[in-house]
FILO-951675 format. One record per residue (C-alpha): x, y, z. Coordinates in steps of 0.001 Angstrom, whole numbers, plus 500000, padded with zeros to 6 digits. Example, Ala and Ser with C-alpha at 12.3 -4.5 7.8 and 13.67 -1.06 7.14 Angstrom:
BEGIN
512300495500507800/513670498940507140/
end
This chain:
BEGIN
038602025529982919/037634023026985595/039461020618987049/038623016776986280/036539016662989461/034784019280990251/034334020463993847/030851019119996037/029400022527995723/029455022993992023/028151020212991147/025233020946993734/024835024042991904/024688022494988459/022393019703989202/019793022424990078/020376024539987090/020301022055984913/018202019162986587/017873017178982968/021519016480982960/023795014580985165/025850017693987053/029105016460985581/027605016533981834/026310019601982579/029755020936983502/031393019128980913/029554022249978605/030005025876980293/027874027608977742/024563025222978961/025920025111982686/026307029019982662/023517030228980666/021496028575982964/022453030119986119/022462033398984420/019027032754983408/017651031529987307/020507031051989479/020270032536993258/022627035277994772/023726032114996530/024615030434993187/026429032669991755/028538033617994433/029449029693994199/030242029502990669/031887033530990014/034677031514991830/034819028725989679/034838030902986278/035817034577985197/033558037290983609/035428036911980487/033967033481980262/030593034450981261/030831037207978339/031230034060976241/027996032939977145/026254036041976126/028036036060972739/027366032077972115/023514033081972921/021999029879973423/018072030672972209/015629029443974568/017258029956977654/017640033197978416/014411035477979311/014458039052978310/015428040256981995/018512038339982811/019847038809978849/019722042644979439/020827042095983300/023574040314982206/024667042483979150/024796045366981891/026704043969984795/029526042522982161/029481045730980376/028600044422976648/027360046736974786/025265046846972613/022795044557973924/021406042423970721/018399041126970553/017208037972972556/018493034840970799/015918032805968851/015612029628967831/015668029127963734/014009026152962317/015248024946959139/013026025119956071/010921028309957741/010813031361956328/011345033624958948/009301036009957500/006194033880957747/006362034190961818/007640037130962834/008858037127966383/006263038165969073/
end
């Protein structure tokens, strides 16, 4: 967990990752904030932030799969360098009312 004020060079990282939110709301929720970098952060990113949280919290991440984020590359990335296995499918986003059947994913 973060402290109430989170160090300069966090909340550099997470206005990038997340450039729609103000850094500290996008801190304020880990799953966004993290899924996120997984999904485009830099080698310089990460090494900011894997001091800031555990793997056991970015394992969280992967099993909250937020749909839309992630791209098929980083998801199986990911699912390798944390050692999760088996790797599920991508997450996808349901719409309510729609058959899933009707559109089958591509």
């Amino acid at each position: 967990m973060l402290n109430p004020e989170p160090p300069a060079e966090l909340l550099r990282v997470a206005e990038r990752m997340v450039w729609f939110k103000p850094p500290e709301e996008t801190l304020a929720d880990p799953v966004l904030f993290l899924s996120h970098l997984m999904t485009y952060g830099t080698v310089d990113d990460l090494r900011v932030v894997r001091t800031h949280f555990t793997d056991e919290q970015l394992r969280q991440v992967l099993h909250a799969g937020l749909p839309g984020v992630f791209d098929a590359r980083s998801w199986a990335y990911w699912h390798a360098v944390l050692d999760v296995r088996p790797v599920p499918p991508l997450p996808t986003r349901r719409l309510a009312g729609v058959d899933d059947a009707q559109f089958p994913p591509r």
